[in-house]
C-alpha positions as a LaTeX table, in Angstrom:
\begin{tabular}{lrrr}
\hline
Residue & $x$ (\AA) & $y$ (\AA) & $z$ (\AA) \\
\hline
Unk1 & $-13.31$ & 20.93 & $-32.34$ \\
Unk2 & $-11.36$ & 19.63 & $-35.55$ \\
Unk3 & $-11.20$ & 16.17 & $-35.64$ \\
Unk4 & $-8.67$ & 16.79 & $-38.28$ \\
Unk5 & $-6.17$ & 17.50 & $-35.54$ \\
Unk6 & $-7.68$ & 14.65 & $-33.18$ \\
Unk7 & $-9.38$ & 16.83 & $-30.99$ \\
Unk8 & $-12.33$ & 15.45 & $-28.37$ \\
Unk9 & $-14.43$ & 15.62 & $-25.91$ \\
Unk10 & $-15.76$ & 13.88 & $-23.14$ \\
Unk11 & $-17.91$ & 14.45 & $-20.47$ \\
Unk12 & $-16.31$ & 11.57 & $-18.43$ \\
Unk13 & $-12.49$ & 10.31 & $-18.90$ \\
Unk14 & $-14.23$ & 7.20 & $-17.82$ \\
Unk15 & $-15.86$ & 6.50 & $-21.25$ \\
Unk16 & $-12.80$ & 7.60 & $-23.52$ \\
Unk17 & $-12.02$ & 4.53 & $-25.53$ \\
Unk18 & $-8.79$ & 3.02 & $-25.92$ \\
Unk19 & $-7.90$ & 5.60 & $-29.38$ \\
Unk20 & $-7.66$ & 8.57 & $-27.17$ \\
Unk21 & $-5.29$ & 9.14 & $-25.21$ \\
Unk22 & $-5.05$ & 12.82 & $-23.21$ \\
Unk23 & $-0.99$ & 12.00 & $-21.59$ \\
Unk24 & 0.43 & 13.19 & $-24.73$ \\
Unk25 & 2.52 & 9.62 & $-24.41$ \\
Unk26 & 4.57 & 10.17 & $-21.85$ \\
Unk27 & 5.82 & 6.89 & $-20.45$ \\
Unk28 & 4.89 & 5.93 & $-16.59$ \\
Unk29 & 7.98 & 5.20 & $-14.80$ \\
Unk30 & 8.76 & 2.69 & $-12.09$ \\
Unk31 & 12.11 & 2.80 & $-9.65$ \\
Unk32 & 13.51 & 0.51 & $-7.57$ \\
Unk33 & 15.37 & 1.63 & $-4.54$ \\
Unk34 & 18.69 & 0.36 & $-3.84$ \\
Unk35 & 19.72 & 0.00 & $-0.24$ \\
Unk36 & 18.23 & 3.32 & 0.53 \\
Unk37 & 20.92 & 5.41 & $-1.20$ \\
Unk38 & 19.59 & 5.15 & $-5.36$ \\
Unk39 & 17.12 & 4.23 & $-7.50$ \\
Unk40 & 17.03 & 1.89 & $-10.81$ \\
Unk41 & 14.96 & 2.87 & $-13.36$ \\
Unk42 & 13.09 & $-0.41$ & $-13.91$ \\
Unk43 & 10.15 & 0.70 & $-15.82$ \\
Unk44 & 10.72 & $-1.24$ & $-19.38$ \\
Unk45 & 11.93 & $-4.61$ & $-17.51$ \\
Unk46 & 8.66 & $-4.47$ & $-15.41$ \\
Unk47 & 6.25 & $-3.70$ & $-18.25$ \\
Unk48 & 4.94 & $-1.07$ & $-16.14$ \\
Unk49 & 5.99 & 1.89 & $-18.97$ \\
Unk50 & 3.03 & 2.33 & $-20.30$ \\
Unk51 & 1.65 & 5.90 & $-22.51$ \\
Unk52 & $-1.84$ & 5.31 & $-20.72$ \\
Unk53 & $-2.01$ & 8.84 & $-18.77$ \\
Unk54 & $-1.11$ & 7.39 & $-15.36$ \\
Unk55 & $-2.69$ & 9.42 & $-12.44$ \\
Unk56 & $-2.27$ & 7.15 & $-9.66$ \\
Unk57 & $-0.35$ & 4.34 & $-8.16$ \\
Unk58 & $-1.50$ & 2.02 & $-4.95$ \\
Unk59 & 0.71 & $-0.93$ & $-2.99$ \\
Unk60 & $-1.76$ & $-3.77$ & $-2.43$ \\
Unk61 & $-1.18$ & $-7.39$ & $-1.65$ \\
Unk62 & $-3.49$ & $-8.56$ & $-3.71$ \\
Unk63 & $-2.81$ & $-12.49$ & $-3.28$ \\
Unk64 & $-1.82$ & $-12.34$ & 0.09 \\
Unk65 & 1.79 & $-13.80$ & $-0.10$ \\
Unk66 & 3.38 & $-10.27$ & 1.50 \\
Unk67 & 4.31 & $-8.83$ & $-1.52$ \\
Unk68 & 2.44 & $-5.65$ & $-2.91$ \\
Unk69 & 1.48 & $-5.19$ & $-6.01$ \\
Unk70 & 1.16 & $-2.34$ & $-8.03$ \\
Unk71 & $-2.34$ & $-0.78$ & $-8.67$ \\
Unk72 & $-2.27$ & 2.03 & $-11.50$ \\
Unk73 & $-5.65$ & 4.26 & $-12.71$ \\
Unk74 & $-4.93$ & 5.74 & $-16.07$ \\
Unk75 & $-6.82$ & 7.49 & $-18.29$ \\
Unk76 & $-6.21$ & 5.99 & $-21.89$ \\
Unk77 & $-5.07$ & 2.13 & $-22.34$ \\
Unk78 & $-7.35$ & 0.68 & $-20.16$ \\
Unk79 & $-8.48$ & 2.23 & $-16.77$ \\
Unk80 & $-6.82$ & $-0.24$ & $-14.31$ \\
Unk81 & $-3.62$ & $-2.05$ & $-14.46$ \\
Unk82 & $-2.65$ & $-4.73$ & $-11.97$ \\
Unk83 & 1.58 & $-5.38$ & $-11.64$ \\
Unk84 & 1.98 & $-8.72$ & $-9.92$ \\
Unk85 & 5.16 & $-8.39$ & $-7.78$ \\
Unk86 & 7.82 & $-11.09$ & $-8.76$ \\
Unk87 & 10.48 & $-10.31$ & $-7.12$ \\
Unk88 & 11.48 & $-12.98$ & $-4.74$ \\
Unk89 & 9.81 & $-13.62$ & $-1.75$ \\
Unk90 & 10.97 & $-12.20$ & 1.36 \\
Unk91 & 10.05 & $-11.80$ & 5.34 \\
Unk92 & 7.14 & $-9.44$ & 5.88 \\
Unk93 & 4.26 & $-8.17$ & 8.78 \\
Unk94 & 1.48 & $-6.16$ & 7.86 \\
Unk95 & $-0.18$ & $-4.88$ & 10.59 \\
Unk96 & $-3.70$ & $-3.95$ & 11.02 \\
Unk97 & $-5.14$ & $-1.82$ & 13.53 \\
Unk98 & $-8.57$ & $-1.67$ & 15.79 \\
Unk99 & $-9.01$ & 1.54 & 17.96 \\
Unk100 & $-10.82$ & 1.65 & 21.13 \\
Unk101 & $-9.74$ & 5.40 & 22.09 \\
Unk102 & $-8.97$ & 6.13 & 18.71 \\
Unk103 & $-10.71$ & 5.96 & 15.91 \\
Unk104 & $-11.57$ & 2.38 & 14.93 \\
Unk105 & $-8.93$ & 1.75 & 12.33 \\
Unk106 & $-6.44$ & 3.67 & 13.68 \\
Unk107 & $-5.81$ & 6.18 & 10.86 \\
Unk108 & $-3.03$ & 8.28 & 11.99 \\
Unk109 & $-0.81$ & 5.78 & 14.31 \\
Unk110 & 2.70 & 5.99 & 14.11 \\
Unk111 & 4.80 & 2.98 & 14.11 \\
Unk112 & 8.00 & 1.84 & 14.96 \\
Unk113 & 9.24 & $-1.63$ & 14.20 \\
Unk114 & 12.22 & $-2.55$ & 15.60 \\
Unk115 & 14.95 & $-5.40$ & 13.41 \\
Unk116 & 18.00 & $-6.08$ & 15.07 \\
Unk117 & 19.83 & $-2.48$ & 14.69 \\
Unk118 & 17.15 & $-1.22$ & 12.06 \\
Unk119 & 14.42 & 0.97 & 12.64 \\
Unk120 & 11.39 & 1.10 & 10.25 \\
Unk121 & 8.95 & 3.78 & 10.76 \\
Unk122 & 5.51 & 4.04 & 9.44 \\
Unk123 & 2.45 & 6.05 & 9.76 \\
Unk124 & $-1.28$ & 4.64 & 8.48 \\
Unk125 & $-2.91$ & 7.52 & 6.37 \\
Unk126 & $-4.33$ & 5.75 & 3.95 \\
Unk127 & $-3.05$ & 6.88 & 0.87 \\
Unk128 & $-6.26$ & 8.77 & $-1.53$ \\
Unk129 & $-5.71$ & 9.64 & $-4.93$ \\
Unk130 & $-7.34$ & 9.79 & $-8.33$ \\
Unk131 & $-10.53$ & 7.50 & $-8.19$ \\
Unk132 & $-9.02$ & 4.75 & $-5.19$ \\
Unk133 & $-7.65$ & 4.38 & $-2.02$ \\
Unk134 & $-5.11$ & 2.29 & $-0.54$ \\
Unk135 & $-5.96$ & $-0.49$ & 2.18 \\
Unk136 & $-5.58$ & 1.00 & 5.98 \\
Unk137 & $-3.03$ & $-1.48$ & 7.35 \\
Unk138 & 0.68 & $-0.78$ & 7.17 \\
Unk139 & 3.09 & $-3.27$ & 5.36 \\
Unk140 & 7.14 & $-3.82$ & 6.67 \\
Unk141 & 9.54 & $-5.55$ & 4.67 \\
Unk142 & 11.47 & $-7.26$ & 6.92 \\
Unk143 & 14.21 & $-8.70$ & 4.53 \\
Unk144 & 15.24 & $-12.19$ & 5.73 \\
Unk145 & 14.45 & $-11.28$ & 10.08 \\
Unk146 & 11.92 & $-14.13$ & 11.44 \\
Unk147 & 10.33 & $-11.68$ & 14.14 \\
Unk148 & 9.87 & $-8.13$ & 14.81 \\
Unk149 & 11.75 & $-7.42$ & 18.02 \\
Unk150 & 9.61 & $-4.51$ & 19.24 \\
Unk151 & 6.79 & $-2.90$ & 17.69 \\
Unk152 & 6.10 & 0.58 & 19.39 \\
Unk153 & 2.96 & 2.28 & 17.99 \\
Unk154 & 1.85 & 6.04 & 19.02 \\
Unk155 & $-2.06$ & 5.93 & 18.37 \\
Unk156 & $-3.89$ & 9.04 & 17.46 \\
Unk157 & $-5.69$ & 9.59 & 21.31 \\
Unk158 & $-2.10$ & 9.69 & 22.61 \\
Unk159 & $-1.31$ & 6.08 & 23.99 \\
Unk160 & 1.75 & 4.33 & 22.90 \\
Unk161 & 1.68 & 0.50 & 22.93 \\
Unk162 & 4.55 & $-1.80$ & 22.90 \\
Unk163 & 4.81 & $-5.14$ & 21.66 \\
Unk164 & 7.46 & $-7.26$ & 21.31 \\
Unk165 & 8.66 & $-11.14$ & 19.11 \\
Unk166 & 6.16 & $-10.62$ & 16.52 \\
Unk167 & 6.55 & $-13.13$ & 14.48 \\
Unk168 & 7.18 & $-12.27$ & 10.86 \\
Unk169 & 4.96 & $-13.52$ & 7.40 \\
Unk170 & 1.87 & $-12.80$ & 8.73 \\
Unk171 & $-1.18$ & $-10.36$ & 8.89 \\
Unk172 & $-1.92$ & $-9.00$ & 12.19 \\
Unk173 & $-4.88$ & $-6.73$ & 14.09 \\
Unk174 & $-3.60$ & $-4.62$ & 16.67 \\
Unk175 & $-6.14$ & $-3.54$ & 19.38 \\
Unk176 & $-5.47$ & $-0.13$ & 21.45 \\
Unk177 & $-4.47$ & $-1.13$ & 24.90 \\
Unk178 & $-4.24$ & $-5.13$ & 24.37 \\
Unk179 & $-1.29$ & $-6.63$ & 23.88 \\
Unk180 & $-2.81$ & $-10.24$ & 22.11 \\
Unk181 & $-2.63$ & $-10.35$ & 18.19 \\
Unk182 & $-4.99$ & $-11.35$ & 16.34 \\
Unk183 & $-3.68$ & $-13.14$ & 13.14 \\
Unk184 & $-6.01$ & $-12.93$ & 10.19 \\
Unk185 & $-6.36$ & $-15.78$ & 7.35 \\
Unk186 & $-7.83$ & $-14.91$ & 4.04 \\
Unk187 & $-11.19$ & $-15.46$ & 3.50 \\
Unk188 & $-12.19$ & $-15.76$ & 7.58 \\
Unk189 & $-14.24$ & $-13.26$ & 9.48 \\
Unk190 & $-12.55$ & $-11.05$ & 12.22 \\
Unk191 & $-13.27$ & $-9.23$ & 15.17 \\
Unk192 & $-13.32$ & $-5.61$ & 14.77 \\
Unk193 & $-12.91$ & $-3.33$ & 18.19 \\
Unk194 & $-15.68$ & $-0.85$ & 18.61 \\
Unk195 & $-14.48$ & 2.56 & 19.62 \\
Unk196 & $-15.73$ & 4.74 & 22.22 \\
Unk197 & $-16.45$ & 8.37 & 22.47 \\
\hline
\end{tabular}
């Protein structure tokens, strides 16, 4: 290697200090979707345009007001960035799941939640990428509704549940086959569903 040129090496990216940097500098980028027909390219107002080798990005609400923040691993810069979501608060249900059939946190459901006329669709596979993984509960935005009408969900043994007024700003568990939510509060145990064979 000729450190002339600023070549290294590493056995771990892990332990690459801040002077290295293997993205070559390209910047991250970070888009904001606009009524589901564009995007804004967002990434210098939100800080998030960093050179530090990006290789993955999570949604996590991290402080529990129902807006996700942004969770990037990067080689180079710092290994883990944390972008608090500011943008201004809105309704929201994040849903949790408990499988009795199934297996016990549901991973694969599909669900339907159901606004007024809108439709949002959502299926929990927990996303896994470089070095994380996201949480296995699925978030809705909900814009300014106070309720879910109907929330259909299609869980992976086959049965499809329907519930319906579910109250919005909140952080439900879902078990297969019962139709009572549980709400959860931060920082208080809950009742997980064990599932059978």
């Amino acid at each position: 290697m000729d450190d002339d040129l600023g070549e290294f090496w590493s056995g771990s990216a892990w332990k690459i200090s801040d002077k290295n940097n293997l993205s070559g500098y390209e910047r991250n980028r970070t888009y904001l979707n606009v009524g589901g027909r564009n995007f804004l390219d967002i990434s210098h107002l939100t800080g998030a345009d960093s050179d530090g080798d990006g290789r993955c990005v999570l949604p996590a609400d991290l402080n529990h007001d129902g807006r996700q923040e942004l969770i990037v691993r990067q080689v180079g810069g710092g290994s883990l960035r944390v972008f608090e979501n500011q943008f201004p608060q809105r309704s929201w249900l994040r849903v949790s799941l408990s499988g009795t059939k199934s297996n016990r946190l549901g991973i694969g459901a599909r669900l339907v939640a159901h606004i007024g006329n809108r439709r949002i669709v959502r299926e929990l596979y927990p996303v896994n990428s470089y070095r994380s993984q996201a949480p296995a509960a699925v978030h809705f935005g909900l814009s300014d509704a106070g309720k879910v009408d109907a929330l259909t969900i299609l869980w992976p043994s086959g049965r499809e549940q329907r519930l319906e007024n579910l109250l919005s700003n909140r952080h439900i568990i879902i078990r297969e086959g019962d139709n009572d939510v549980q709400a959860i509060t931060p920082g208080q145990p809950i009742k997980v569903a064990k599932s059978t064979p």
